[in-house]
Structures are given as C-alpha cells and as structure tokens.
N, C-alpha and C positions, 0 to 999 in steps of 0.2 A: 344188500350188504350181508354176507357170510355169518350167523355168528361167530363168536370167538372159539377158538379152538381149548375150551374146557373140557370137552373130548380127550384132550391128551389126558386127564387123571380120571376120568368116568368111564369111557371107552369099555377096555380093558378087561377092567373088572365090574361093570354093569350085571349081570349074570348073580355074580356073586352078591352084589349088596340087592338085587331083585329074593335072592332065595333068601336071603337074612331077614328080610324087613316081611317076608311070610310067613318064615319057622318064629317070628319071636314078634308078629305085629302086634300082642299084647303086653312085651314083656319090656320092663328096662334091666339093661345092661352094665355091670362094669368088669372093664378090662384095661388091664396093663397088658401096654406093648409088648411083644418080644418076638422075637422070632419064628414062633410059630403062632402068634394072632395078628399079625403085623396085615397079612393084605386082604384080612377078612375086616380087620378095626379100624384102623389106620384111615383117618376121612382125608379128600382128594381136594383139590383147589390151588391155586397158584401162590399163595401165604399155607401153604400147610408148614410148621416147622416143630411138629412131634416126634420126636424119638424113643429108641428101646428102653422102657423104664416109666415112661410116662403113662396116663389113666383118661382111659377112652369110658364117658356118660353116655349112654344115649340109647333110647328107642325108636318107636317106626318114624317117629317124625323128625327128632336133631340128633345130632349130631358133635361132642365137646370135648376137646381132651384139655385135662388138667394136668401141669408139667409134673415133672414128679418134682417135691419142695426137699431139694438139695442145693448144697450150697455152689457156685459156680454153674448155673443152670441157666442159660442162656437162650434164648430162640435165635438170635442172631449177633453180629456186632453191635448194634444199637438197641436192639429190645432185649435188655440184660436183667440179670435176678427174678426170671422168671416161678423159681418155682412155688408151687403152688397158686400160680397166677392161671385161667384160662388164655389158651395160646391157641387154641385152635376150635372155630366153631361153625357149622356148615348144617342147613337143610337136609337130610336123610337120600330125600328124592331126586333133588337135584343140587351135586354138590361141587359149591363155591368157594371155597373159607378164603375169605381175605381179611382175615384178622391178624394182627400183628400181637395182640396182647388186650386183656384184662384184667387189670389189677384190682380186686380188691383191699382197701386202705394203702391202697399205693408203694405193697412191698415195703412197709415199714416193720413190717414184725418175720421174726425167724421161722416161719412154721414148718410144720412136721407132721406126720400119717398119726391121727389119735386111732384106737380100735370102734371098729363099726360091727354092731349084730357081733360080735364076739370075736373079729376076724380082724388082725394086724391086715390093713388095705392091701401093706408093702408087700405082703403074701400070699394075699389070698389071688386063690383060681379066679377066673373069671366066675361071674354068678349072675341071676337073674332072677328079676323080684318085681312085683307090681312098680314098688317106690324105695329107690338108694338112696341112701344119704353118706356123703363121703365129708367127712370132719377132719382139720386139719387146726392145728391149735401152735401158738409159743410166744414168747416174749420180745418185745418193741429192744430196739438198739441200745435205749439207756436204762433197761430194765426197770423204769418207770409203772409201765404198763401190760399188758399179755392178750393177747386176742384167738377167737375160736373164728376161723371161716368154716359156714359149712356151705354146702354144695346138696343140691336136694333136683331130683330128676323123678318123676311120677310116669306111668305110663299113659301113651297118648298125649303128654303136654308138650306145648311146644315152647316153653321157656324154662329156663336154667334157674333158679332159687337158690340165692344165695344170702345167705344171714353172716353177718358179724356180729361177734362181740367180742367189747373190748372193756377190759379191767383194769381200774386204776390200784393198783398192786403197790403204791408208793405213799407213805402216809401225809401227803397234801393234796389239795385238789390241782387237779392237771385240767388244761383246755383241750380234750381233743376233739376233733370232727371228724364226721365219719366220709375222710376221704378217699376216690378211688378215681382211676386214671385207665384211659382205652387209649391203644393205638392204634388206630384205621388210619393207615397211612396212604398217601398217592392222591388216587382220584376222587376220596371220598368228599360227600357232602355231607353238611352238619345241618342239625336243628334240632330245634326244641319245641315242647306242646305245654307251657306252662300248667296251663287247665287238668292234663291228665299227667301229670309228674315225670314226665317224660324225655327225653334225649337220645336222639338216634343218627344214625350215620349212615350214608346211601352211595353206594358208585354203582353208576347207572352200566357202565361199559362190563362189566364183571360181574354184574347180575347178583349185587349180595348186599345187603342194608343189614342194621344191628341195631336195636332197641335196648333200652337201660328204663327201666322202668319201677318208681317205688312201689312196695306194698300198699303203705299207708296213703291213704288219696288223699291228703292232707300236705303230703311231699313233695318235693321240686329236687330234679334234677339240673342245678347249676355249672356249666362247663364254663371253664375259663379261656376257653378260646372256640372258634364257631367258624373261623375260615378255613376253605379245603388248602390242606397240606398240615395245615397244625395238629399238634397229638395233646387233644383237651385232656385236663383234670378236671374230674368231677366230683363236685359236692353234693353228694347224699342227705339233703332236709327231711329227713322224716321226726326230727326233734327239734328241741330247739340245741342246737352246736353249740352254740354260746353259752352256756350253762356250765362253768366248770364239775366236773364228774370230782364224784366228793370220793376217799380214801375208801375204796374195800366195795365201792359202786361200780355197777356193770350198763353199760349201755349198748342197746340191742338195736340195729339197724335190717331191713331186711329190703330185698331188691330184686327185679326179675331181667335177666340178660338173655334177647331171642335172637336171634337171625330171623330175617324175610327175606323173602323175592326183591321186595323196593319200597322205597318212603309209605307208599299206602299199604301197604301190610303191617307193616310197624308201628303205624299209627293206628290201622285198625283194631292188632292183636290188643294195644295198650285200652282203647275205647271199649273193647269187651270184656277184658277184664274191670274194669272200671262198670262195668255192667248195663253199657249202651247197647237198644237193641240198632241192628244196623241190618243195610240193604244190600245183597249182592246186588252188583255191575256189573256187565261183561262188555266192554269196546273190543269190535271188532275192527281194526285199519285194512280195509284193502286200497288194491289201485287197480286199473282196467284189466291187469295180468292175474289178480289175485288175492290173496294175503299176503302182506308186511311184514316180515318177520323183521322185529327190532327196532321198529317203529317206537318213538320217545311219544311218553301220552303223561301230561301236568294236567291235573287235574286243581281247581278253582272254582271257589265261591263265584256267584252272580256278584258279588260286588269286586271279583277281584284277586282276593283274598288266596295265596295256596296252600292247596292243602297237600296236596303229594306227588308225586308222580311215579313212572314203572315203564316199563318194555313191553309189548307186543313178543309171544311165542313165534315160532315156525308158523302157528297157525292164524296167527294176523292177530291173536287174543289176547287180551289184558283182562286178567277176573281179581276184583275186590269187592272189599267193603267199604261200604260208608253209611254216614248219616241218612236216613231219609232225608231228599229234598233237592233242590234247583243245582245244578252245576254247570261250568263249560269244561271241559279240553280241547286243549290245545294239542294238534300231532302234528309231530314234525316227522322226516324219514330222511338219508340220504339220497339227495337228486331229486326228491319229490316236494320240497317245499315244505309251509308249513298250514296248516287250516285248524280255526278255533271253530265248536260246533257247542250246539248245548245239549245237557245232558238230564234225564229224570232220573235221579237214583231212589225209585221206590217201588217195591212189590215187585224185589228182584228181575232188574230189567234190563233190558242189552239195547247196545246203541253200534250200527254202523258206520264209520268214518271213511269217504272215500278219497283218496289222495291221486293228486295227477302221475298221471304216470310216468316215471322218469325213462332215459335212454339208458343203454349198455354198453360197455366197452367189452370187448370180449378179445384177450390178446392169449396171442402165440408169439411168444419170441424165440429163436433160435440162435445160434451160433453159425456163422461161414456156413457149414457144410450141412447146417439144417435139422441139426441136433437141439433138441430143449437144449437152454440157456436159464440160470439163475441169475436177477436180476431185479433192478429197480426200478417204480415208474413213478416220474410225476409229472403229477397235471397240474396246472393254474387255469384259471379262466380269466377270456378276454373277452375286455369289455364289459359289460352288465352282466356277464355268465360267473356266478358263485364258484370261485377255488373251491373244491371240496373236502369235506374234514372226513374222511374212515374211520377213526377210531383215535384213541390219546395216545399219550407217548409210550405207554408202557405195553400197548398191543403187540400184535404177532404179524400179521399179513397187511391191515391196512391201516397205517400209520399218519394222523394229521390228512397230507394231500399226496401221500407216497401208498403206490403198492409195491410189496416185497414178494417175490415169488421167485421159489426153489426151483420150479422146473418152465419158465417161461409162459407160464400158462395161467389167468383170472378170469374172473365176470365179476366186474363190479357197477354199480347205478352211480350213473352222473345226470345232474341235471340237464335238459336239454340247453347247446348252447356251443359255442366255441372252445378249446382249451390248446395252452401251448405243452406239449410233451416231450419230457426228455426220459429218455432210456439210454438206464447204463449199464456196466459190468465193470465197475473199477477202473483202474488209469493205466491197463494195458489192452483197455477196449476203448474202440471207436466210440463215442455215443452218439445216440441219433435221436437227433431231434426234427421236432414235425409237429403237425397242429390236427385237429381233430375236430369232425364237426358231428356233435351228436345230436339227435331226434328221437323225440317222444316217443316211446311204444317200442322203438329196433333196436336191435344189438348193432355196433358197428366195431366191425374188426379193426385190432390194432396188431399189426405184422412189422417185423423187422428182424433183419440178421446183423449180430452182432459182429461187429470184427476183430481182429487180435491182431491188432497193426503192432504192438510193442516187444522184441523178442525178447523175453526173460528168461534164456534157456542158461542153466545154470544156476537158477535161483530159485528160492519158492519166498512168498510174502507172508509175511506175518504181524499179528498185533499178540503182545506178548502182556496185556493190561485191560481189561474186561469187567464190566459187573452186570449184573443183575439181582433180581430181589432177594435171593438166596443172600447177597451180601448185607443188607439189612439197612440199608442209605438210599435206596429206590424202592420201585414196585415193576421194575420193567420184567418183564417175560422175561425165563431165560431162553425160552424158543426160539422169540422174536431176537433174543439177540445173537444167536446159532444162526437163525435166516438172515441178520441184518450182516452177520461175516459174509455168509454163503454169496448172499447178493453184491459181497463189495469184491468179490473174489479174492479172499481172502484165504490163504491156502494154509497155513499152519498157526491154529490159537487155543494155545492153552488156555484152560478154566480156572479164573484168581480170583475168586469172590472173597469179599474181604472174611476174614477168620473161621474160613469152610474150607476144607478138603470137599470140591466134588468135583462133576463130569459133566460133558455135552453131550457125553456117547447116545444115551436117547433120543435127543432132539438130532443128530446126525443122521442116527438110522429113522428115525421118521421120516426125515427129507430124502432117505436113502440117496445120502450125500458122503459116505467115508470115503469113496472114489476122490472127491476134491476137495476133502478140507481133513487135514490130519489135526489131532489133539492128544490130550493131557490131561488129567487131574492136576492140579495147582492151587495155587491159595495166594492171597494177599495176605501176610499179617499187618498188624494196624495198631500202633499204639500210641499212645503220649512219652513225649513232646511231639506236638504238629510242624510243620508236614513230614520231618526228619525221619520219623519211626514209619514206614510205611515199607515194605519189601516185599516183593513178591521172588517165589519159589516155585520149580516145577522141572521134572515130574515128583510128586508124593504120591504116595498109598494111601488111598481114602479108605475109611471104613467107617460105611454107609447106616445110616440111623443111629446114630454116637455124636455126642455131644462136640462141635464144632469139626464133625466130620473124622476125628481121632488127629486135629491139624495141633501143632503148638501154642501156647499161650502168649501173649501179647507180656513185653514189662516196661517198665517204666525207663529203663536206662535200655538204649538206641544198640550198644554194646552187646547188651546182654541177649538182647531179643532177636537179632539178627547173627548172631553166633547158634544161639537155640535153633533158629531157622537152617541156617544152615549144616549144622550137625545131625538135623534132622534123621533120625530112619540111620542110625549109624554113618554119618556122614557118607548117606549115598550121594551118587555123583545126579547132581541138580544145577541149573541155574538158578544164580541169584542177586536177583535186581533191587536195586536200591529204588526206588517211584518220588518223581517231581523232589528233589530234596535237595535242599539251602546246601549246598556243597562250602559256603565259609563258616557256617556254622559248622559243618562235619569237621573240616581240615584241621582247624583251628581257633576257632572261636563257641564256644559252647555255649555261653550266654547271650552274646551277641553284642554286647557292650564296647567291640573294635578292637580289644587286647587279646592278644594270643594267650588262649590258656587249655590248648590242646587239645580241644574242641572233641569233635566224638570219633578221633582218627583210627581209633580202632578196627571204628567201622569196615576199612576199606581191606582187612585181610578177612571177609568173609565174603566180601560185595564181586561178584563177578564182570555186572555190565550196570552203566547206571544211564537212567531217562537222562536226555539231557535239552526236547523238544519245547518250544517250536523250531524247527531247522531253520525258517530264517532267520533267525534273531544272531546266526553267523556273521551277517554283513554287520551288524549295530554292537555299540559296545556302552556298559554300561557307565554312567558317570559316577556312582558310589556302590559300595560293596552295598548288599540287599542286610534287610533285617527281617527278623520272623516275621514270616505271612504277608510278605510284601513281594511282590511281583518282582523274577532274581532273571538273569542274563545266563541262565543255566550252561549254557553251549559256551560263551566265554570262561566263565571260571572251569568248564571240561576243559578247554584249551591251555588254561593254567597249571592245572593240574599235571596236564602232560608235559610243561616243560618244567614241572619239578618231578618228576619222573616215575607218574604213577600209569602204570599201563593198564586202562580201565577202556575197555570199549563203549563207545555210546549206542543208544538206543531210544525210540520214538515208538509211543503206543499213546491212543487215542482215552485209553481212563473213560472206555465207554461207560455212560450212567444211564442213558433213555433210548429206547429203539429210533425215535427220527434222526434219521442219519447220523445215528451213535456209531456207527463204524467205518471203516473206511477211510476217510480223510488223510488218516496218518497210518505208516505203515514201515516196515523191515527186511529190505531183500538181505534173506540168509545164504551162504553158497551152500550148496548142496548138491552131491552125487548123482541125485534123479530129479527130473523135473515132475515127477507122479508123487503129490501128496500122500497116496496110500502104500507107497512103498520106500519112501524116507523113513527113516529111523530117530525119536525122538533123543534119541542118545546126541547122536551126530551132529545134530542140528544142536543141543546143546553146545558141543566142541568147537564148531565155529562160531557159535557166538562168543564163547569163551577167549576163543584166538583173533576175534574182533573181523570177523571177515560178513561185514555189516553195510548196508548203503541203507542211508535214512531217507524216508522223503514223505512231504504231500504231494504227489502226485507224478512227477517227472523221473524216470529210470535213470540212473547213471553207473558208469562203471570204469573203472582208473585200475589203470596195474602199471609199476612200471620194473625196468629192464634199465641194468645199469651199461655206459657204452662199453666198460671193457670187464670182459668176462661175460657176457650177454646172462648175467643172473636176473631173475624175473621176481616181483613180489606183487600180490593183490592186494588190497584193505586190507588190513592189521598185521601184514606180514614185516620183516626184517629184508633188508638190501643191503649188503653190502656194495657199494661203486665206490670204488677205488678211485683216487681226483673227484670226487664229486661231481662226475657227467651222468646224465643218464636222460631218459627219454619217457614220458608220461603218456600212454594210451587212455587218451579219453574218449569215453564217447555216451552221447544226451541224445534219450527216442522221449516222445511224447507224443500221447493220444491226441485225436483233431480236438479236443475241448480245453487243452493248456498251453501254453507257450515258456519256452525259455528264451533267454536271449544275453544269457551271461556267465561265463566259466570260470572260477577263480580258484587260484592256486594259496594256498594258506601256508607258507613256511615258520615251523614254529610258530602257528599261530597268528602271525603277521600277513596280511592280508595283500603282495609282494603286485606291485605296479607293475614290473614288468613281466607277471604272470596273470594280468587279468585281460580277459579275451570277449568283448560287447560286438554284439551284431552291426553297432552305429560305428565302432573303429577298426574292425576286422571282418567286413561284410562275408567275405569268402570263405570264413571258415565256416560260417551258419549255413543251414540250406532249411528250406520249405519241406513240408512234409515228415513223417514217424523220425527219420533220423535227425536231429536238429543238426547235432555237434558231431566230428569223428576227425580224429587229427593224433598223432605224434608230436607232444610237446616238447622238446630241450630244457632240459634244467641242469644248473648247471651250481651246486652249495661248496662253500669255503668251509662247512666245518658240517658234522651231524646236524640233522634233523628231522621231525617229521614232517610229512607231508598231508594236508587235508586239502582232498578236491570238494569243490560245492561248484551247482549252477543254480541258477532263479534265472525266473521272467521279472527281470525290473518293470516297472509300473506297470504289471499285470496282475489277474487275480486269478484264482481257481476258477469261480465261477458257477456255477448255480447248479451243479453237480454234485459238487459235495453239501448241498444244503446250506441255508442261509447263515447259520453260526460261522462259518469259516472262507463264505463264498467271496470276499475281501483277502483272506489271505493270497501271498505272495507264493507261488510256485517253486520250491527248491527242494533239491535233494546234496546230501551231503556223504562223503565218504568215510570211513573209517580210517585213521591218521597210517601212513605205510612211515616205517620206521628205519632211516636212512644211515649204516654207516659209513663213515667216507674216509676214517684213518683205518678201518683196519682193525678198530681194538674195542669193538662193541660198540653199540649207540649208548650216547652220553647224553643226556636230555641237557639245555643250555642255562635253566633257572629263570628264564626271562617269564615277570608275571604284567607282562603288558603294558606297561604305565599305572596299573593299580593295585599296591599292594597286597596281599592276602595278610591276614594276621594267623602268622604261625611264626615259631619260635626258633631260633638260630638252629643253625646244624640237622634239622626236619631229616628223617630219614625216612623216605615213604613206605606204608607196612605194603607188605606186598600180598596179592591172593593168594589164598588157602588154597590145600589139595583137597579135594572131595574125598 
C-alpha cells in the first residue's frame, strides 16, 4: 500500500527545508509570515492553516506557528479565536501538521505581542538565537483576571514550552484552573499516561501524534473526552486548581506540547524527559518481496497491557524507545494479515517480523479507444476473503475498500482470495463488473475499457457543493476530493469550502486533469440560524494566505449575510446558491411557530438558484410543513414556490464531507456551448444556471424541450413558450448506464403530478425499450390556462445500486427537469397560486421579490 501523498506539501520544497535545517541546525528561529518568508517558513501538512501575519518557532527539529493574536483570527469555520493559540505544528524532517489548534487556557483571555529582548515581536525581522521566547499577555473577558502565555523554543529541543500565568486582578478570590483545549480532529487517537503526566493524540494514516506533557511530574493531564472524533479539553494539574487564587495572586502553570512520528514517540519523549533511561527498538516488517512499508506495529506489555504503537518507513522500519524489558507486537499490513511476535527491548536491539506475503492487483483501465481512464475501484471479498480497508475516509487514492485513480492505473496489496469488482466512471459510463482471484506472491492484472454509452452532448456535469478540510467540519484531503470528482466524471466544480476563498487549481494540475474537469474559486458562507444561513458563491477572487481567504464574513441575520455575498467583489456577476434551506421558514415564517411573519423573504432577491435535492422526494409530498432541523420536502415547497411566482431554478449537489464515495451520486447537467470542460467558460455556465437550463439527477440523464403546435416555437429547461390554445408537444428522452434502470416518466403540471401524463413501463410497455436509451417519445400536452412544466423519470422499486456506495445505494433512480415556463393567452406566464393542498404561511397579497442583477 502506497504511502499517503504528504508528498504534495514536502515534495516541492524538500531542497529548500534540507538547506535550512543545515545553515541554521543550531539555531532557533522566529519568523512572521509574509510574503517573502512564506515558502522558506511556512511548515507543509494537510491541517496547515497559517497565514501572512502569523509567527513561525522552530529549529532543526519542530516546527510551530503561533497565530498572530488579533481579533477575528480564525484557522477555519470551526477552529475560531485563534489567536495567539498554536495552530500549526509539524516535525522539521518529516512534515505532517495535522493540528487543528492549541489553545492555551482555552482562549479565554485577549492576548497581545508583549516585547521580547527589546524587540515589538509584531516587527521584529526574523532572528536567530540559541533560545526565543515569544510572550503574549492580556485580560480575561470580565476583566476579573489577566494572563502571560509564554512560548519558549531552545535549540535542538523537540518540544514547545509553554508557561501561563494567570492574575487574579479583581479584589476577591476567583476559582480558576489552568485550562487548555486541542483540536486533533478526524482520525485521531487519544490517550493518556497518568504516571508521566501525559496526554497525547495519534492518527496513525497521517503519520502525526501530539504529546501534552506537564512540567511538574507531580501533574496530570485530564482530557475530558478520549474518543477519536471528540476535540478534548484539557486540564492542566500541576497545582492544586481548587484553591481559589487569592486578590493580587499569580498562578504559574508550565507544560510541554511536541509532535511525534506516533503513540511511541510521545510516550517516549514524555519518559525521558521524566528522566527514564530507555532502550532503542528497531522492528523491522518484511514479507517474501521485502520491506513493508506502513505496516501498523502496537506494541504491548507480556501481560497485555498497550503501550503504543507507529508505522513501518519505506524501509520496512519502526525505530523507538522504550523501557527496558519483555514485549509483544502485534503487525498487521494491508492483504498480509496480522502476526503477534515477542519482542526484547534491551541493549538497543532490533527485532525482524515477517508477514505472509500478500497478492497484487495491478490495473490499467482505459476508455473505448484505450486511452487512461479516471476512475473508481471496488472490491469486496467473497466468502472467508477479507473486504479490504486502504486507507480512512479522509485519504486520497485508497479510500475504506475503493481505489480512486486519475489515470486508470494502481498496485495495490489484497489479501490472497476472491473479490467481486466493480469499476466505474460516473452514470454516463458503462460499469463493469467482474470478480478477481488473487494469489500470494503475484500481481494479477485488472483490465477493462470503459464505455460511454450515455450521450451528454450538450451538457457538462457538475457538483456545485463541495468540502474538504480547508472547510474546518472534516479532515478529508482536498486532493482526494479533486480525484474523488475526477473519478465520478465530474466535469465542472467549483471549490466552496465553508468561509474560504480557495482553489483546486493544484490538485487539478497534479492529476494533469484541467483537460476534464473545469473550476473555480468559490466559498460557502456559513452562519446562524441553521440550516438557513448557508450560501454558496462562485466565482470569487481568493487571496491566498489572508485570513478566510479575503471571502466575506458570516451575520447573523440570513438577509444580511447573503446580500453581502452576493454584492460581493462590486457585485461581480457570480452564482448564488441558497444550500439544503427550510424554504417555509424563508418565505414566510421566520420563527417557525406556523404564522406568517415574513420570514427571511428577502432572501430570495439575491438567491440565484436554490439546492432543492433529493430529486425523488418529487413523487412524495409532505404531510406537514417542516420545522427547524427537521427533515423538509424541499423539491415540493420548490414547486410551491413557483406557483406563487417565484422563478428560482433548482439544483442538486452532493455537500460532499468524506472522500468514500463523497462524490458523484448527485449531480447537474448544465447546457453549454462546448462539450470540452477546458474550453467552457465559467461565466456562461453561470448564465444558464441562472436562466435555469438545469437537469438534476442521481444517476439517469434526461432531457425535455418542448415546441408549441402552432407557431413551431421551441423552449428547453427553464425557458418561456409561448402556445397559443395550449397545444404543444414535449421531447423526452431517458438514457441510462447498464448499472440503473428507469422505468417511469412524469409530467408535473403546476406541480400536480397530472394521470394522464404519467407513462410506466407495466402500462405503456412500447414506449420503454432495453438498453442506454430507455425513454424517446413526442408527448401531447395539451393546458387550459398557463403553466409550468416539470419532467422527472425514476426507476420505481429500484435502486442505484452498489455504484454509488453504500450510503445512497438504496436510493431511487431519478432525474428531474427544470420547470419550462408555458404561456397559453398571449399575455406572459401567470403563475396560478396553487400551494398544493398545504398551505405556506405567508401573508396576504405576497409579492415575490424577484433576483438581483449582478
């Protein structure tokens, strides 16, 4: 199994942090960011979230930046009031930072740059000294109390020193503890060493563990939460806490924050500081071909007992410390099982572990004419043969039991055994499924050409709703989810990370993919009230190392914040999507309490297009209007909406969070001028989303235009008709890939789901057929008065199917159209008011605010 591509921020600039850690392998460092120390300082890892302004520690061995402590200083949407907090920390040599934050006393107090060695921090050059000490002082919120963090970095040490103290400035005694709070978010593992004062964090897939360790060995580090995903607060015992701090009294806490390789480094660092002597280890893991790279090695007492564990290098090698004395490990590998062996850790000794050898898949996939293909693989195994896991959800190429791969091409280790395999490219490809039998010791090739049985000409696909860790609510790769588009063929996606201006442009040109997937800078903003305040924007001008990217701020009134968004940049011309939102609480009801009290309707004169997914939730209609945060009929009250006459085109994005099959599933054919990703214009493609020339779906292509009988006038998705008598004729036609089926075409008048427009394979066998094209027919329709038109097909009691991944693989097959907009007197479309049999609570005389001009 491949390591991780941490390559992407090491790579590069390897070169450059090799000369650094040469010219200065005595000295420590500090520097503020800016533009010209930025890619000599600036440390690499998949959580890095430093910017221009911020204060890089560090010598030949770590690596720390401390935010700069202003106010509104954010590392992300969720890791807020950073400053002065550590936010970013990483090994020198090999660097990881997957830190989200370190708060000392848990950002309770206001702090500020004190002067150090004579020098305002805020200005001083960079400079180098055996030992820095950067002090950072100010007052608690109720001006009760006042606190000094300092920050202390020696040369040659491998851990961060940092002292509080905090001032009871208020003439009574105050209780306070000396609390502080980390966020190692995602994959991390927690634990604690009572014995040596200790508390540390390990994610094993990302190669980066984080130790918290007191001074005093008398101390305990207390975290108040221990399970992976929780973001513990830690209580600092180095005194007794409980002691109320008497008037004009200073209490001094002091603590050591490192990075390691993994759980046994951290535990070692803390045991030698603690002044244990300990024994190098070295486990070596091979298997008949060699060394292991990445091989999991848990290390355990003879009785049991764990005490740590780490990864295997490229070179099959795991080197620590420990105690003198008796151990086992346990190693496990992908496709190789797993073998406990015992271990002597004394008088620096090394232990060989050798693991069975597993098999190989080694695939080339192509397209039709035998060109690489970008693509998705997974395997299950059958029978007694282990499904196998590659990596967690937040990786890049091997994902749970999925490989993701830009150009059709992997080797990855399966255990020997059976597996069933499905290979895809999206739901205008064929997928091809097959079974695989692999063998110990050999590669066995996995070959297939993909097909493009679905014609989409005239359209490109798009997900218009996206995250990654950048957005601060995950830890997913934004790589992995630039390859998790690429592999769904997904041709046009903007980047909307929640309250970030950024780009995919790098992870594009890695996969030297701009040929097939065009993008964006974009943003999600994200505010309170939930889920309402949620809009995403695009394109913006990012500007890059600036505090949330130079995107807008987040307010509290829905109003406000989505006007801001959208006026954005001089009201440059942008889409702008409203995401998953209570549409009765918008219209009209703002509290949510069932009385119209004009709800956030302003909303809707800056809103261009709004989510309105799952698409089938078309056939089902809801039995009460939705209240906050409860599960809403979204696609019906969109139908509402258009017969009080608000012309809002809908849209369907997948709000990817995690790389296993975070993308894909749902998706946007836009029309468009050229069917070449790299030669569409993100302008244009904005204008017809705007004009509503939109087909949503999971899975199934469809496409409806229609042509009135007299005057042969023609309209697509979101277009205007005039037919004169209300005659006219509806071009549909439904293609699907071999892995879906439809098998039902309905015509939506006003919203009304019209019996003599609904067309089932079980009552109109002839008009279905076998094969890519399901549907292709000239409907008659024939209305007595205005209205719109919305085509949807599904595959009744069918599902996707094991394609899109287990989360969705139950869902129902349907794509839906954008409503065509029918008038039939002559004197413009007149929307009819009809709210379905279930009221909306809005107020007499409603006049719909209509969209803004950009």
């Amino acid at each position: 199994m491949s390591r991780p591509k941490i390559a992407l921020w090491t790579a590069c600039c390897a070169a450059l942090i090799v000369s650094a850690v040469e010219s200065n392998s005595l000295a420590t460092e500090l520097i503020r960011l800016t533009e010209a120390t930025w890619e000599d300082a600036a440390p690499q890892g998949k959580e890095v979230d430093c910017i221009y302004g911020d204060l890089v520690l560090r010598n030949d061995r770590i690596v720390a930046v401390i935010a700069s402590p202003i106010k509104g200083r954010n590392a992300n949407m969720t890791v807020r009031n950073v400053g002065g907090a550590v936010i970013d920390l990483t090994l020198r040599d090999v660097q990881s930072d997957q830190l989200s934050a370190y708060y000392p006393l848990n950002a309770q107090y206001d702090l500020s740059l004190v002067e150090n060695d004579g020098d305002k921090a805020a200005d001083a050059k960079p400079k180098s000294a055996p030992t820095i000490t950067l002090t950072l002082s100010g007052p608690a919120a109720d001006s009760k109390s006042k606190a000094d963090v300092v920050y202390t970095l020696a040369e040659n040490e491998t851990r961060l020193k940092i002292v509080t103290r905090v001032t009871n400035t208020s003439d009574k005694p105050l209780e306070i503890g000396a609390v502080d709070s980390i966020r190692a978010d995602g994959e991390f593992e927690f634990g604690q060493a009572d014995a040596l004062g200790l508390f540390w964090a390990y994610d094993p897939f990302w190669q980066q563990a984080y130790g918290v360790l007191t001074a005093d060995p008398a101390g305990k580090v207390v975290a108040s939460a221990l399970k992976r995903g929780d973001k513990p607060e830690l209580r600092i015992r180095a005194t007794d806490l409980q002691t109320p701090l008497a008037p004009g009294a200073t209490r001094e806490v002091v603590r050591y924050l490192y990075p390691a390789a993994n759980s046994l480094d951290a535990l070692a660092s803390a045991r030698e500081l603690r002044g244990e002597k300990l024994s190098k280890l070295e486990v070596t893991v091979t298997d008949p071909a060699g060394p292991v790279d990445r091989a999991d090695v848990t290390v355990r007492t003879t009785t049991g007992e764990t005490v740590g564990h780490g990864q295997t290098d490229a070179e099959g090698r795991l080197s620590t410390r420990l105690p003198p004395g008796a151990y086992q490990a346990t190693v496990s590998a992908q496709g190789r099982g797993e073998k406990t062996a015992p271990l002597d850790a004394t008088n620096d000794a090394k232990a060989e572990i050798v693991l069975p050898a597993p098999g190989y898949v080694v695939a080339k996939i192509t397209n039709a004419d035998g060109a690489p293909s970008a693509c998705k693989v997974q395997f299950s195994g059958r029978g007694e043969t282990p499904t196998p896991n590659f990596g967690p959800d937040s990786a890049i190429h091997g994902v749970r039991n999925v490989q993701y791969t830009a150009d059709g091409t992997f080797r990855a280790p399966l255990a020997p055994g059976e597996y069933d395999v499905i290979i895809s490219y999206g739901p205008e490809y064929d997928a091809v499924f097959t079974t695989l039998t692999v063998t110990s010791g050999k590669e066995t090739p996995l070959t297939a050409a993909l097909k493009r049985t679905v014609d989409t000409r005239g359209w490109l696909s798009g997900d218009f709703h996206s995250h990654s860790t950048p957005s601060g609510d995950n830890t997913s790769s934004q790589r992995g989810r630039v390859l998790n588009l690429l592999a769904e063929h997904i041709e046009f996606a903007p980047c909307t990370e929640h309250n970030r201006i950024t780009v995919y442009t790098p992870h594009i040109e890695h996969f030297d993919a701009a040929s097939r997937m065009l993008s964006c800078p974009g943003m999600e903003l994200t505010g309170r009230p939930l889920p309402i305040n949620h809009q995403n924007a695009f394109p913006l001008k990012p500007t890059p190392r600036t505090q949330d990217g130079g995107g807008p701020k987040q307010d509290e009134d829905p109003i406000v914040q989505i006007e801001r968004l959208a006026m954005w940049e001089n009201g440059s011309d942008k889409l702008v999507q409203i995401n998953h939102p209570n549409l009765v609480q918008m219209v009209g009801d703002r509290d949510l309490d069932g009385k119209a009290d004009g709800g956030f309707e302003k909303m809707f004169s800056f809103m261009d297009v709004v989510e309105i997914h799952p698409p089938y939730s078309i056939f089902s209609r809801p039995e009460a209007l939705a209240k906050e945060r409860e599960p809403s009929n979204t696609m019906f009250h969109w139908l509402q909406l258009l017969n009080l006459g608000y012309r809002l085109p809908g849209v369907v994005n997948t709000d990817a969070h995690w790389n296993f099959h975070g993308s894909g599933w749902l998706r946007n054919y836009v029309k468009t001028k050229t069917d070449e990703p790299a030669k569409a214009l993100v302008a244009d493609l904005v204008h017809e989303c705007e004009h509503g020339h939109i087909i949503v779906s999971n899975g199934p292509f469809l496409e409806a235009a229609a042509k009135a009988d007299e005057g042969g006038a023609t309209a697509d998705v979101g277009d205007d008709l005039k037919a004169p008598g209300g005659k006219l004729h509806l071009k549909i036609r439904v293609q699907c890939p071999n892995w879906l089926e439809v098998n039902r075409v309905q015509i939506f008048v006003n919203g009304v789901a019209d019996p003599k427009l609904n067309f089932t394979r079980r009552a109109q066998p002839a008009m279905f057929h076998q094969g890519t094209i399901v549907f292709d027919e000239n409907v008659p329709v024939e209305l007595k008065a205005d209205a719109h038109l919305v085509v949807a097909c599904a595959g009744e009691e069918k599902q996707l199917g094991p394609v899109v991944g287990p989360d969705h693989a139950k869902e129902m097959p349907t794509a839906v159209g954008n409503p065509i907009f029918v008038d039939v007197d002559g004197g413009g479309f007149k929307p009819n008011g009809d709210m379905l049999g279930l009221p909306l609570p809005v107020g007499p005389g409603l006049k719909p605010s209509k969209p803004h001009k950009h």
